[in-house]
C-alpha positions, 0 to 999 in steps of 0.5 A, a space after each residue: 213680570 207675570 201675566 197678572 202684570 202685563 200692561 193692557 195693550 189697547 192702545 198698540 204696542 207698548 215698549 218694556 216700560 209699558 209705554 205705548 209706542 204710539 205715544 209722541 215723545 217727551 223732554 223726559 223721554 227715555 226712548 232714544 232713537 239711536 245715537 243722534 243726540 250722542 254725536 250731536 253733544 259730541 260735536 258741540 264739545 269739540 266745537 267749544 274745545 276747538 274755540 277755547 283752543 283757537 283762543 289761547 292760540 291767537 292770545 298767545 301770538 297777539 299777547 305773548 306768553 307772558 
């Protein structure tokens, strides 16, 4: 980027995006803060492959393996 187009800093600080870092986050951010939402989605899916596993378990002593 040349100085011709740097965003315009009237509002603050803006990110590399130009988006203002005052601006409230959006769905469509792309602004993370941090890993939050990684260990989040990585503790659901444990959740469900725990509960698929639970399942298949007690199928298996209930049913039997046939």
């Amino acid at each position: 980027m040349t100085e011709e187009e740097e965003p315009e800093e009237e509002d603050g600080p803006v990110d590399q995006l130009g988006i203002p870092m005052s601006r409230e986050p959006t769905l469509d951010d792309v602004r993370g803060d941090g890993d939050q939402h990684r260990r989040l989605a990585l503790g659901c899916s444990l959740i469900v492959v725990a509960l698929v596993a639970a399942f298949w378990v007690v199928r298996v002593m209930w049913l039997g393996a046939d």
